[in-house]
Structures are given as structure tokens and as C-alpha cells.
C-alpha positions as CSV (number, residue, x, y, z in Angstrom):
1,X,0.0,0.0,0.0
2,X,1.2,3.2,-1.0
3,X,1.2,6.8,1.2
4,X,2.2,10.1,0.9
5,X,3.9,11.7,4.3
6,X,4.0,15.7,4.6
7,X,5.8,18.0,6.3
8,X,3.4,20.8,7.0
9,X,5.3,24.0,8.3
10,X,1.9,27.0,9.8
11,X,2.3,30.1,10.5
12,X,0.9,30.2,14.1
13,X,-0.7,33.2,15.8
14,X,1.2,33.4,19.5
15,X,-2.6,32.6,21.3
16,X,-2.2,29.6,19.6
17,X,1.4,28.8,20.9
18,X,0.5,29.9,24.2
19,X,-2.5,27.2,24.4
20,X,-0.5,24.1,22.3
21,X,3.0,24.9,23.0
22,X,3.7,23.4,26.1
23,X,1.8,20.3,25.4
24,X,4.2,20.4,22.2
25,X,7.2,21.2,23.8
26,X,6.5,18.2,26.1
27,X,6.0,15.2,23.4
28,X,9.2,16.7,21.7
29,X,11.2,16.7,25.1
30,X,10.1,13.4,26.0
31,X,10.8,12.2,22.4
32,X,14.3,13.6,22.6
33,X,15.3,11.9,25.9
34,X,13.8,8.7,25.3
35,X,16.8,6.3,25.4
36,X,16.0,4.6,21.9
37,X,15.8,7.5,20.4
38,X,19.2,8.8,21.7
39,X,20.8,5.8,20.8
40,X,20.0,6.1,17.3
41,X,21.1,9.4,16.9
42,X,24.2,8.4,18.4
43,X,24.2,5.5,15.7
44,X,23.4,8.1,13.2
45,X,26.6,10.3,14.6
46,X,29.0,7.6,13.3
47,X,27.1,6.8,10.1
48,X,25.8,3.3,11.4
49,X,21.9,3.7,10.7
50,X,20.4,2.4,6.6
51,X,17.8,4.5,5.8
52,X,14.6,2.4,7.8
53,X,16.5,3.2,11.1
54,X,17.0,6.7,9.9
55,X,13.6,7.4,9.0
56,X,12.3,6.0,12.3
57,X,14.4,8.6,14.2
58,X,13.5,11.9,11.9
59,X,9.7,10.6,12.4
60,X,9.1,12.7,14.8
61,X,6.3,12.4,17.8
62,X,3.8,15.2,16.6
63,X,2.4,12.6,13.4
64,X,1.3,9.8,16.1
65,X,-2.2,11.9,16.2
66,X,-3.0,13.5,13.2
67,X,-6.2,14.6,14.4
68,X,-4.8,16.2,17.6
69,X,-2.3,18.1,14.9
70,X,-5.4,19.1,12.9
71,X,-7.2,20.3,16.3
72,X,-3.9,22.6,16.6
73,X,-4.2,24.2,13.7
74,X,-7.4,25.2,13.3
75,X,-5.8,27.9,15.6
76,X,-3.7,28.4,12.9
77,X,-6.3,28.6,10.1
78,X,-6.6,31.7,7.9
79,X,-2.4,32.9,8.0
80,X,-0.4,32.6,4.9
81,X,1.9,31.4,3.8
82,X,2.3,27.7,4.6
83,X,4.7,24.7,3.5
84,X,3.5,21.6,2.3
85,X,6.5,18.7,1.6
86,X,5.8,15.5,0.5
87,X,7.2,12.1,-0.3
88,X,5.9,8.9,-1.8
89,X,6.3,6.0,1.2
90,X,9.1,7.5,3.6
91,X,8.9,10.9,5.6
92,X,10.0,13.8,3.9
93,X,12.5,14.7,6.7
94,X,14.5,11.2,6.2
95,X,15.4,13.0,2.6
96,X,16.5,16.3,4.2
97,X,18.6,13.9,6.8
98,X,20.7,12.4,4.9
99,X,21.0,15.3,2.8
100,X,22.5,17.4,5.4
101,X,23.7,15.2,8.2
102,X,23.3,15.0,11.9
103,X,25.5,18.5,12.6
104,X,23.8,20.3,10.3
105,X,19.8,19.1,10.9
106,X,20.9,19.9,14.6
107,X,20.3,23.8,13.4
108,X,16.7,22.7,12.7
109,X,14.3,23.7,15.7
110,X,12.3,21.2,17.6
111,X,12.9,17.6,16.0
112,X,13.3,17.0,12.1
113,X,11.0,19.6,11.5
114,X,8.0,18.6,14.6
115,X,8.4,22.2,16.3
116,X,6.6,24.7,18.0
117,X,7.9,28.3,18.2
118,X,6.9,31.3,19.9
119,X,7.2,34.4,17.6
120,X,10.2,35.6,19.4
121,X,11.5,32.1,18.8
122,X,11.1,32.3,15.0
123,X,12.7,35.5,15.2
124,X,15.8,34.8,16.9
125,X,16.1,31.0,15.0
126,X,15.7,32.7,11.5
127,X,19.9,33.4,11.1
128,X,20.2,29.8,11.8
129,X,17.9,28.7,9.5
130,X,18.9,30.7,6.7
131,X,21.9,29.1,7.0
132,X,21.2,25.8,7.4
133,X,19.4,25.9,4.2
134,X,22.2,28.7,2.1
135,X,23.8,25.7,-0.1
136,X,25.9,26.6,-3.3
137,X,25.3,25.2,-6.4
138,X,27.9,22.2,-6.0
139,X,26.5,21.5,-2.4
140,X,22.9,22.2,-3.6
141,X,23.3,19.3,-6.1
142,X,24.7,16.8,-3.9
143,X,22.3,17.3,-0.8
144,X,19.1,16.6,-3.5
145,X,21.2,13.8,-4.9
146,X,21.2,12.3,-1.3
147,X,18.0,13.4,-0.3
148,X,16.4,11.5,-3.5
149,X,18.4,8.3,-2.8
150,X,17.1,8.3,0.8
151,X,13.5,8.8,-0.5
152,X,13.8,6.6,-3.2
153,X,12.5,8.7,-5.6
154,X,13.1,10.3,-9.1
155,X,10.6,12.9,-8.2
156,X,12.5,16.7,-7.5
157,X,13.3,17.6,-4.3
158,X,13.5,21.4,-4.3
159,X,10.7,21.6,-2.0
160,X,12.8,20.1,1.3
161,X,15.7,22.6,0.9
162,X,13.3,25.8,-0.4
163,X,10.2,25.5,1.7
164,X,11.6,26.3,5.3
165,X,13.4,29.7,4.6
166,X,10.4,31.4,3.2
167,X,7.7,30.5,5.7
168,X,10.1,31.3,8.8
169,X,10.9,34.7,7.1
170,X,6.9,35.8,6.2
171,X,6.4,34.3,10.1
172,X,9.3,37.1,11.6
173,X,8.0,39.8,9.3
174,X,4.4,39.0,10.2
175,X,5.2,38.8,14.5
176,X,4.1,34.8,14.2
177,X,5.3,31.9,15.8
178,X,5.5,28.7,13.8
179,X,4.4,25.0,14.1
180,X,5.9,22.0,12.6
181,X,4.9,18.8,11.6
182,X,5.3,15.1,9.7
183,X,1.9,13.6,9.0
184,X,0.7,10.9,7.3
185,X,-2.7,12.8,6.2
């Protein structure tokens, strides 16, 4: 059976971070700390994990209950712009993984893209951000030619490494805060 998983990034109004926020920041601490979880990413530190292992540690805990993600942002519901990334059978954030690597998706609030930011959050995150995702034409090549072997797919991957940038920058200008997540819809 196929799916399609899809990193949804929502502007948030900071009411709506207030209310879901620490709930959020909760399943992502408790994620974070969970032994397993640490392990692999240790395992990932010293290239040891194939791509099933990998993808189970940049699912993050927000996709467990899509409809409790769908009760958040209704809160959300009416602020533009939003990002949408999808992938055919594997989470979108496995791609953007192994594209840039354990130090680099480290710059990435919250967990592989599950986050919840207050608006002062997205503004002070937005430096790091921008330069997580600033890749040169060389470096730009190679991180979609690892994040399409990691998905498995032909399909372009422009969206993973051009999505975040814009949506954390209309967020800042607008006084926003930002939530995060990897469903399977």
C-alpha cells in the first residue's frame, strides 16, 4: 500500500502557541530523551543507521495523532503562507537527513522539523535557518542527490531545501510563531 507523508510547516498566531506549546514542547522533550531515540542518533553520529533506522528517528512524535495536529491548527487557520512537503512511502524529513547530516539538521528547531515556536523564537532562529538551508550550487546538487536516494525517488526535491526559509521569514515579518509537523494525512 502506498502513502504520501508531509511535512506541513503553519504560520501560528502566538494565542495559539500559548494554548499548544507546552503540550508540544512536552511530546518533543520526551521524544528527545527517550533512550531509543538517543541511541539512534548516536548511531546516526558515526554513520551506522540504513535508511529504515534513519527514517524511524526523523519521524518525529507530533504525526502519532494526526487529528490532535489538525485540532492545533485550526488555531492556525486563515495565516499565509504555509509549506506543504511530500514524499511517496518514507517521511520527507529522512530525505532532508541524509542530505545534510546529523550536525547540520541539529540547526533545525524542535525535531526534524515537529516544532513549536513562539514568535520571538522564530525571530531569533531565523539566522540559523537561513543558513542551514544557504547551499551553493555544488552542495545544492549533492544534498538533493542524497535526499532523493534516501527517499527513493526520481521525483524533484527542491521543495525540502526551499520551503523552510520562506515561511520562517513571512512568520518574523508578520510577528508569528511557527508549528511544525510530519503527518501521514
Amino acid at each position: 500500500m502506498s502513502y504520501y507523508a508531509t511535512w506541513f510547516l503553519v504560520l501560528a498566531p502566538a494565542g495559539a502557541v500559548e494554548r499548544h506549546g507546552p503540550a508540544l514542547r512536552a511530546q518533543l522533550a520526551e521524544h528527545a530523551a527517550a533512550p531509543g531515540t538517543r541511541a539512534l542518533w548516536r548511531r546516526w553520529e558515526r554513520e551506522e543507521l540504513g535508511f529504515d533506522e534513519l527514517e524511524a528517528l526523523a519521524s518525529g512524535p507530533f504525526g502519532l495523532d494526526v487529528e490532535a495536529m489538525y485540532a492545533v491548527w485550526e488555531d492556525c487557520a486563515g495565516l499565509r503562507p504555509y509549506g506543504a512537503v511530500s514524499a511517496r512511502n518514507r517521511f520527507p524529513m529522512l530525505g532532508l537527513a541524509h542530505a545534510l547530516g546529523p550536525e547540520r539538521i541539529r540547526e533545525l528547531p524542535g525535531w526534524f522539523g515537529d516544532l513549536v515556536l513562539s514568535p520571538d523564537e522564530v525571530r531569533s532562529t531565523l539566522p540559523a535557518v537561513e543558513a542551514l538551508f544557504a547551499l551553493d550550487g555544488a552542495a545544492r546538487v549533492e544534498a538533493e542527490r542524497r535526499a532523493e536516494q534516501a527517499l527513493r525517488s526520481a521525483d524533484p526535491v527542491g521543495d525540502l531545501f526551499d520551503t523552510a526559509v520562506p515561511i520562517w521569514r513571512a512568520a518574523a515579518e508578520g510577528g508569528h510563531g511557527l508549528i511544525g509537523a510530519q503527518i501521514v494525512p
